[in-house]
C-alpha positions as CSV (number, residue, x, y, z in Angstrom):
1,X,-207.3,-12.8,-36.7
2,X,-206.0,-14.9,-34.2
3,X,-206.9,-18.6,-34.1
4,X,-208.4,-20.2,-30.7
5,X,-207.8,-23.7,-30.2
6,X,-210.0,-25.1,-27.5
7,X,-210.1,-28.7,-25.9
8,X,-213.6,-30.4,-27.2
9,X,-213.9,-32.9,-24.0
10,X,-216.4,-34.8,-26.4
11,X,-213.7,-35.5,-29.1
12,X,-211.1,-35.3,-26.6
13,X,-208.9,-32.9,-29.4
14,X,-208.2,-29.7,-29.8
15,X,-210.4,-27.8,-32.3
16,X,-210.4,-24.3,-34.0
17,X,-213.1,-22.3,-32.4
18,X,-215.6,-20.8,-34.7
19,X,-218.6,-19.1,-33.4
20,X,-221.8,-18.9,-34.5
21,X,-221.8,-15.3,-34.9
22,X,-218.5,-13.6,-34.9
23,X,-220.6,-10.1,-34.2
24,X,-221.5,-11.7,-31.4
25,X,-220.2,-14.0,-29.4
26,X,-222.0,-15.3,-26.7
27,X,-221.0,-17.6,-23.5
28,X,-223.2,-19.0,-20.4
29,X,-221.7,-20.2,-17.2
30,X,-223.6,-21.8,-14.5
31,X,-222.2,-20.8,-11.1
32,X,-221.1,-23.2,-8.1
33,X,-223.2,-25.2,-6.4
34,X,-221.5,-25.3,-2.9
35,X,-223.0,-27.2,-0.4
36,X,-220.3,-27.0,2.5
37,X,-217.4,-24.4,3.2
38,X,-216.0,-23.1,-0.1
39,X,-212.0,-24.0,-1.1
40,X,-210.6,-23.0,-4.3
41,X,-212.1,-25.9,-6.3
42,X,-215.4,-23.8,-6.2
43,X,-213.4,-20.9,-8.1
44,X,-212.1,-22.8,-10.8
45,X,-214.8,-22.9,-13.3
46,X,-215.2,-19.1,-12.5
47,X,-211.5,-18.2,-13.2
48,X,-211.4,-20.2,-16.0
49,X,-214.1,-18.7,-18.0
50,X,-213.3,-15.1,-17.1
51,X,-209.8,-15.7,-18.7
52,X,-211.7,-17.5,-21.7
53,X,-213.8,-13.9,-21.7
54,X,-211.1,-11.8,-21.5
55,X,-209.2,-13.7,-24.6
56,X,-212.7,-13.8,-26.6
57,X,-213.0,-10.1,-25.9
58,X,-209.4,-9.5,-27.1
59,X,-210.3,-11.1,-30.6
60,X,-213.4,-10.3,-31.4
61,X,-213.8,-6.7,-29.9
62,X,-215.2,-5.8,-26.2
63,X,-218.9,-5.2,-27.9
64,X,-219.2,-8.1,-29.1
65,X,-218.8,-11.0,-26.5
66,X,-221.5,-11.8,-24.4
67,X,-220.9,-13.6,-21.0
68,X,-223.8,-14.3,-19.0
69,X,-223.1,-15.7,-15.5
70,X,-226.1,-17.3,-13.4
71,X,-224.3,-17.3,-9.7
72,X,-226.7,-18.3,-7.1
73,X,-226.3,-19.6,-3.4
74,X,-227.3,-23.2,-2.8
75,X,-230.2,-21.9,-0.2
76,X,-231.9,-19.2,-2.6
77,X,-232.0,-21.9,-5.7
78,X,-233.8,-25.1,-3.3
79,X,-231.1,-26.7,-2.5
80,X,-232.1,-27.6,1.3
81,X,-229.6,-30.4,2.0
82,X,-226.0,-30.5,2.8
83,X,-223.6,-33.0,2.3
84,X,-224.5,-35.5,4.2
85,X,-227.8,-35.8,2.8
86,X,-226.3,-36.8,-0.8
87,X,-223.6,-38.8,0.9
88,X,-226.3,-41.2,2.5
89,X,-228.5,-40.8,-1.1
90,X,-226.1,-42.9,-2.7
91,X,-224.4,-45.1,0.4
């Protein structure tokens, strides 16, 4: 099987992943929270973990990854304020 080496952020190496349950694999991403006009920073995380899908689903089989994605505008989750609001939050 082919061997995924991931960057852990925590230990700042790369480590061998190993999941919990190699019948099923399972992955969460929370979406964006954009507050103002969207550029490409608000795709990254998005692109990034569709690519680390489509590799999981490569090597363990296409049953057997989960990706759950939670994308949700900033007005339908509560968040009311724009920019500005944070910006003078923490001035």
């Amino acid at each position: 099987m082919t061997t995924i080496k991931l960057h852990n952020s925590m230990s700042r190496q790369k480590e061998v992943f190993a999941p919990i349950d190699p019948n099923n694999v399972r992955m969460y991403l929370c979406g964006p929270t954009v507050y103002d006009r969207a550029h490409i920073g608000n795709a990254r995380n998005v692109i990034m973990f569709d690519v680390l899908f489509r590799l999981l689903r490569q090597v363990y089989g296409t049953d057997h990854v989960t990706y759950v994605r939670c994308l949700v505008s900033s007005v339908s989750s509560g968040v009311r304020h724009g920019p500005g609001h944070i910006r003078a939050k923490f001035h």
